[in-house]
Kinemage of the C-alpha trace (Angstrom):
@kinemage 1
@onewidth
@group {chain A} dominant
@subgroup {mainchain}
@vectorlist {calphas} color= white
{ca unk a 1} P 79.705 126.726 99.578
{ca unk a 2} L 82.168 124.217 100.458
{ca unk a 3} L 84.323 121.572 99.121
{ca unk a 4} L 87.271 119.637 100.881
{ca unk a 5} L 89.566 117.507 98.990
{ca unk a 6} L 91.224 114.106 100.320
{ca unk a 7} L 94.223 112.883 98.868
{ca unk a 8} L 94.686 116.018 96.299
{ca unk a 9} L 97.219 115.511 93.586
{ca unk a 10} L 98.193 117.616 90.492
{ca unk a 11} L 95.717 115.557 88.177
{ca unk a 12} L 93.289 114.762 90.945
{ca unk a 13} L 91.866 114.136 94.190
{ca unk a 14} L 90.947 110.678 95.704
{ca unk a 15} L 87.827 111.869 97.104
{ca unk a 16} L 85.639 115.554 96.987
{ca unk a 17} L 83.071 116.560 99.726
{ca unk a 18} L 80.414 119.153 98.687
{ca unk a 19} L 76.934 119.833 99.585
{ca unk a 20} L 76.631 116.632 101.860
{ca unk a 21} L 78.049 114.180 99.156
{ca unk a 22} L 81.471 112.403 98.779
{ca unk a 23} L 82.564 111.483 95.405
{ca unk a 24} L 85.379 109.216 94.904
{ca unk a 25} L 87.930 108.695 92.487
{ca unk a 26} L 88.166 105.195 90.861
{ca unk a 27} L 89.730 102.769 93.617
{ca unk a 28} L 91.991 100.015 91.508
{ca unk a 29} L 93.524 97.672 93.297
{ca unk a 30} L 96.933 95.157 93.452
{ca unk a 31} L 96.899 91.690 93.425
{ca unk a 32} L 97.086 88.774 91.073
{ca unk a 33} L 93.494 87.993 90.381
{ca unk a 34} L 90.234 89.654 90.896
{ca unk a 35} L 89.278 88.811 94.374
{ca unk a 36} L 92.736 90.179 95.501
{ca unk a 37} L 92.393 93.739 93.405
{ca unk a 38} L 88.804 93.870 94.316
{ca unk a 39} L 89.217 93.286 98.073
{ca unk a 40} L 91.919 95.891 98.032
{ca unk a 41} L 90.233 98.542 95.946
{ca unk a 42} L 87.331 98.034 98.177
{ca unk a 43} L 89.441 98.543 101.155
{ca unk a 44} L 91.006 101.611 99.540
{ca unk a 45} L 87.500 102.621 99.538
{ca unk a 46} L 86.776 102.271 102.688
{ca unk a 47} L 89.879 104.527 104.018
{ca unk a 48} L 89.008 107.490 101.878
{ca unk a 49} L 85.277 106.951 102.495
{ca unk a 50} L 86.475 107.338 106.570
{ca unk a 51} L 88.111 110.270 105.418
{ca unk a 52} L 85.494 111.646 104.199
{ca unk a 53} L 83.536 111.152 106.944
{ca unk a 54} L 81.275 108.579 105.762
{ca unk a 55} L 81.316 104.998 104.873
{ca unk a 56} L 79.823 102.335 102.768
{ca unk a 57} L 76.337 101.796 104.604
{ca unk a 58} L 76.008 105.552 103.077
{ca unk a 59} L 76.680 105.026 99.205
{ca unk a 60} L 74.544 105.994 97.015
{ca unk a 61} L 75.543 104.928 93.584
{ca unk a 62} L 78.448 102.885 92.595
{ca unk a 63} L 80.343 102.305 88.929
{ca unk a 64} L 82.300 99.467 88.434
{ca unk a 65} L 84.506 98.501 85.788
{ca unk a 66} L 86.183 95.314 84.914
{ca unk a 67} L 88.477 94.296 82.552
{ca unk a 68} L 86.634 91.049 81.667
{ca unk a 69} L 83.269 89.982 82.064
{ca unk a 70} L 84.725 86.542 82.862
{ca unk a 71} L 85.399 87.806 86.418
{ca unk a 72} L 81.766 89.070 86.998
{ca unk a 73} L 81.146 86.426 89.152
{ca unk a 74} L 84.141 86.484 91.491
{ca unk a 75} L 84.165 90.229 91.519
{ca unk a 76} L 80.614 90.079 92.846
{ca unk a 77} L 81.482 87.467 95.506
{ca unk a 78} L 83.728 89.740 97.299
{ca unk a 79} L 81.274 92.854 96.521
{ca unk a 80} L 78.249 91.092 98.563
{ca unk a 81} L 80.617 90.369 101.402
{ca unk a 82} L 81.994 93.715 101.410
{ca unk a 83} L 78.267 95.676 100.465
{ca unk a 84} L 76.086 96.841 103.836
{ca unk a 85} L 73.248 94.335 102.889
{ca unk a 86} L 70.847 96.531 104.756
{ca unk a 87} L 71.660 99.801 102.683
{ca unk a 88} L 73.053 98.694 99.071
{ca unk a 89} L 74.022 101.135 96.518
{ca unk a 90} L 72.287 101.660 92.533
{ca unk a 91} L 75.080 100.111 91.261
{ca unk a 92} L 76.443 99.303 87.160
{ca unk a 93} L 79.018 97.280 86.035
{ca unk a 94} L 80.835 97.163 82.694
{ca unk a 95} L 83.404 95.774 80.835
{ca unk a 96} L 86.589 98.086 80.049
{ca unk a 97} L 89.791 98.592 79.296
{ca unk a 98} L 90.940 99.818 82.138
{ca unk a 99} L 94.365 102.453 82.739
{ca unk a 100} L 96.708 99.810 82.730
{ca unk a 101} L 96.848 95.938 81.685
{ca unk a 102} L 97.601 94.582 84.916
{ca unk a 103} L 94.595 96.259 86.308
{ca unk a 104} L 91.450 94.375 86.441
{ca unk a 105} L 88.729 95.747 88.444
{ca unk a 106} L 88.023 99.692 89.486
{ca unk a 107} L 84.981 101.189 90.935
{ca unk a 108} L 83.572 104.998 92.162
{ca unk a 109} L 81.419 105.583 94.155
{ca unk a 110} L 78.837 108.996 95.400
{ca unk a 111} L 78.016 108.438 98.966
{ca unk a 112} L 75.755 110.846 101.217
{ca unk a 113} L 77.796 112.526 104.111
């Protein structure tokens, strides 16, 4: 059995292959507004997802938490231009407070191998 770590700290690791499935740490993002942080965290995604070995047309499942419901709508514009349309995730979304204030958007993801 197994399992390879990407971007391993002392608290955790970015992303954690084992038995054919990646699971990733919550991607946050930087930027001013929610299309910035989203597009970045998304992009963070991406990298450790290529890391990995696999990439989005291969998630599975995907959590997403935001730190107001007010930016449901512009979160999901740059999620349907990021998403494969052909192969999109299960996928929830909440409202949270997230780690910090100045974050407003995170997301984690299971993807097949």
């Amino acid at each position: 059995m197994s399992i390879k770590r990407f971007g391993a700290g002392a608290r955790m690791s970015q992303a954690v292959v084992h038995n054919g499935l990646v699971f990733s740490a919550g991607q946050v993002g930087k930027g001013a507004d929610i299309t910035a942080q989203t597009k970045d965290a998304l992009a963070n995604l991406d990298n450790w997802l290529a890391e990995a070995g696999t990439d989005k047309s291969k998630i599975l499942s995907a959590t997403i938490w935001i730190a107001n419901m007010d930016d449901f709508a512009g979160m999901n514009a740059v999620w349907d231009a990021w998403v494969d349309p052909q192969n999109p995730p299960a996928r929830a979304c909440t409202e949270a407070k997230l780690a910090l204030p100045e974050f407003l958007f995170e997301v984690m993801v299971t993807a097949a191998v």
